[in-house]
C-alpha positions in Angstrom: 117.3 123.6 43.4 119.3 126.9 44.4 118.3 129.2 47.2 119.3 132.5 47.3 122.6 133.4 47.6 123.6 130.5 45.9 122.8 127.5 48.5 121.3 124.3 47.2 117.9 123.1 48.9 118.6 119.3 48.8 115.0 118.1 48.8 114.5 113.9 50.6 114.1 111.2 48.2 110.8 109.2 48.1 112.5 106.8 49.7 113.6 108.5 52.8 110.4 110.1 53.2 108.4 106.7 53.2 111.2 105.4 55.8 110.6 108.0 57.8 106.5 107.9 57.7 107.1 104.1 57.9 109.3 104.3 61.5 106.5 105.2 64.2 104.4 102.9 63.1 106.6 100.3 62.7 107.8 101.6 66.7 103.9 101.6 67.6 103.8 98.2 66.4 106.4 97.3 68.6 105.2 98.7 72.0 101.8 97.4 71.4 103.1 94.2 70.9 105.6 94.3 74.2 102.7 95.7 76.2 100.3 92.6 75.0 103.1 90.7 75.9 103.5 92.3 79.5 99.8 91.8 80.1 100.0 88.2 79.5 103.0 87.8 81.6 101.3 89.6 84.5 98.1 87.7 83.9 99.7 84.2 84.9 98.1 83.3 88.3 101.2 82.4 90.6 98.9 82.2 93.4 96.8 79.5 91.9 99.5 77.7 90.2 101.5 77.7 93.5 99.0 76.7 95.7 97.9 73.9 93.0 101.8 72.5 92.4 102.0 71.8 96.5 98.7 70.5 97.5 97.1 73.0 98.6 93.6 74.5 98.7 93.2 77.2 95.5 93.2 80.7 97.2 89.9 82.0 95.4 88.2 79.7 97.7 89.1 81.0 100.9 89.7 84.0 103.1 89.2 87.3 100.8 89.4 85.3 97.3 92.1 87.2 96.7 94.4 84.9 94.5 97.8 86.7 96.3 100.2 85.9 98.4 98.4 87.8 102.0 95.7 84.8 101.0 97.7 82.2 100.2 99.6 82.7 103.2 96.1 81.7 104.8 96.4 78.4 103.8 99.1 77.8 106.5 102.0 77.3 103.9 104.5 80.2 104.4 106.5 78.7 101.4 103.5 79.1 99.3 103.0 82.8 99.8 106.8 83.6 99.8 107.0 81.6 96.6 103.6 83.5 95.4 105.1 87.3 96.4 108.4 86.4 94.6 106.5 85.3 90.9 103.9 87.9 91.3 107.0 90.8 91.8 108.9 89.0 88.9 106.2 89.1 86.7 105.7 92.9 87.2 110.0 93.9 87.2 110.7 91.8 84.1 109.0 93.4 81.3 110.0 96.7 82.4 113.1 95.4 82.7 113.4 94.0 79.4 112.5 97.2 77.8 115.3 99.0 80.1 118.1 96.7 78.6 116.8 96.3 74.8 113.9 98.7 73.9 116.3 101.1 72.2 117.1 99.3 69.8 113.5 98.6 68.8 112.4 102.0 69.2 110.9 101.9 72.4 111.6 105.1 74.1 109.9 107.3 76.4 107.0 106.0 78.3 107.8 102.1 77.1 108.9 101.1 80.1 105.6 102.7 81.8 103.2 101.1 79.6 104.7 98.1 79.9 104.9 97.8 83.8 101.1 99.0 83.6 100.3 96.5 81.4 101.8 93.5 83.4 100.0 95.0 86.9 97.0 95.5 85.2 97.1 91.6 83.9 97.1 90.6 87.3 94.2 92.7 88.3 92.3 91.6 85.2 93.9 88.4 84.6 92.5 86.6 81.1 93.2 83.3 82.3 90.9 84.1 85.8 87.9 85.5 83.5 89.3 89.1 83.6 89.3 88.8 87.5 93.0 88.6 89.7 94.7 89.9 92.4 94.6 93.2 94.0 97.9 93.9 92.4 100.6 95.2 95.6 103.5 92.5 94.8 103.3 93.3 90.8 103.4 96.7 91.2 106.4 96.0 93.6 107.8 94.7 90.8 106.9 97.3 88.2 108.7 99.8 90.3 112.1 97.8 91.4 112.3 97.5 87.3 111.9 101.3 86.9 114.3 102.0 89.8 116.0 99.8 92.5 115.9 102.8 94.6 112.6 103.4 94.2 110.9 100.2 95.2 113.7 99.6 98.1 111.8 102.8 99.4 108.6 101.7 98.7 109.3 97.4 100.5 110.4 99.7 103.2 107.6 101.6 104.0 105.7 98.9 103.5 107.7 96.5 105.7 107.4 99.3 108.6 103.9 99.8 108.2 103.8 96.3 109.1 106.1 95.9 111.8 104.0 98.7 113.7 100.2 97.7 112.7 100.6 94.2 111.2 97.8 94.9 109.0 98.7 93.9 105.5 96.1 96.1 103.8 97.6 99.1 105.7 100.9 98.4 104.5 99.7 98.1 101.3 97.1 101.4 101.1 100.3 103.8 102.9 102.7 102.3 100.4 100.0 103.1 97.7 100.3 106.9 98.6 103.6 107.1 99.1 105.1 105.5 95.7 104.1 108.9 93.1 105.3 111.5 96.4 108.5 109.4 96.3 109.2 109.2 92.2 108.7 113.2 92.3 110.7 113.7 95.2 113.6 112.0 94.7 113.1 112.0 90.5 116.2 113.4 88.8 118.7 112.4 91.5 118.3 108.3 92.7 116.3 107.5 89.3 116.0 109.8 86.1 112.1 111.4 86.1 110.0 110.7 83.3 106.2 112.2 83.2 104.9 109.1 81.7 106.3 106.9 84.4 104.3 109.4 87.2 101.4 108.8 85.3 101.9 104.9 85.1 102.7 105.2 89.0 99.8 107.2 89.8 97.3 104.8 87.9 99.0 101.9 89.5 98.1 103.6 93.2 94.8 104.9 92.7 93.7 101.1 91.3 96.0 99.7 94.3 93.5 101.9 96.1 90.4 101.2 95.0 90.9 97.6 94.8 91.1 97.9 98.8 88.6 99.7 99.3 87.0 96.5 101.2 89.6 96.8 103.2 89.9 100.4 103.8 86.2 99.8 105.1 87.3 97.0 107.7 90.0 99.0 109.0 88.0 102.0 109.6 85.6 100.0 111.6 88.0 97.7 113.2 87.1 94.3 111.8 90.5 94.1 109.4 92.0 90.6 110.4 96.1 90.8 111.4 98.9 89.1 109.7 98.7 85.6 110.8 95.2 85.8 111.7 92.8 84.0 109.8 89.7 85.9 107.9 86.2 86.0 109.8 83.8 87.8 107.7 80.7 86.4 108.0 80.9 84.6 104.2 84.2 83.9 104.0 84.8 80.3 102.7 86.9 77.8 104.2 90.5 76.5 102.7 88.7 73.4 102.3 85.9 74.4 99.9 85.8 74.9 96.5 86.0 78.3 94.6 82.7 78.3 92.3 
């Protein structure tokens, strides 16, 4: 068909056009089934796997019933909760880190990398192999943002790390850290790591959860009663290492 002027208006062939149709879907497809993926991944209980592989009492059954690496290092086994930190952070960076290598080529663009890390963090909060219960989520989300940026969860570890150092509270640590891993992506975003709205929001969600899953805790600081690092839990309640979790 000629324009005016004399042009020709080439028109796409069926073809093309049902290609073209047929490519977000086909992309959609692909980041549901990474983020199902990722939420599986981050759904594996480390802490209960650990604690089961070297004898030890399963975490859910003492202390906060948190199955995490602050609980398992209640058991007395520093290896345990060092071995627990290191899975549960692994299980968080490698998805997103996945995606950051080979998600081009399958289509996953923007925001992939995002959903993903907030699918493996949320699998350990809601874990299907725990009954959609899990951990509060601090050394995933670690994870989730050393995958997005090196740079940014170096800051992050830091200010965590120093927050302990000072206070020794572990909840502290984690509630400052919390706050300060959004101020940090904007911040800094566009110079250490590139910015990316859909990463904020995946930070964001991933801090105010962080944050209402310590809200316990929040309440124990405030009134004092918050055990230490190294000091074992004394809520009136709290179960023993040596009892069963029911």
């Amino acid at each position: 068909m000629r324009r005016p002027g004399g042009m020709i208006q080439r028109f796409p062939k069926a073809g093309q056009v049902q290609q073209g149709l047929r490519r977000p879907i086909v992309q959609t497809i692909y980041l549901l089934l990474a983020m199902v993926l990722a939420y599986l991944l981050g759904s594996v209980p480390f802490a209960v796997l650990v604690s089961k592989s070297m004898g030890l009492a399963d975490p859910r059954s003492f202390g906060s019933g948190n199955p995490g690496a602050t609980n398992v290092l209640r058991s007395g086994s520093k290896l345990a909760a060092v071995l627990t930190l290191l899975l549960d952070a692994a299980k968080g960076w490698l998805p997103v880190a996945l995606v950051g290598w080979f998600g081009a080529r399958w289509g996953l663009w923007e925001g992939a990398q995002a959903a993903v890390g907030l699918a493996a963090f949320a699998g350990h909060v809601w874990s299907v192999f725990l009954r959609f219960k899990g951990g509060k989520g601090v050394a995933t989300a670690l994870g989730v943002l050393l995958g997005i940026s090196p740079w940014l969860g170096l800051w992050v570890l830091l200010s965590w790390v120093l927050v302990l150092a000072v206070w020794r509270y572990s909840s502290l640590s984690s509630v400052l850290a919390a706050l300060l891993a959004p101020l940090f992506y904007i911040v800094a975003g566009g110079t250490l790591w590139a910015y990316d709205r859909w990463v904020l929001l995946a930070v964001a969600a991933m801090s105010a959860i962080l944050l209402m899953r310590h809200a316990g805790n929040i309440n124990r600081l405030m009134q004092g009663k918050e055990p230490k690092v190294g000091q074992k839990k004394t809520a009136a309640g709290a179960a023993t290492p040596g009892q069963r979790h029911k």
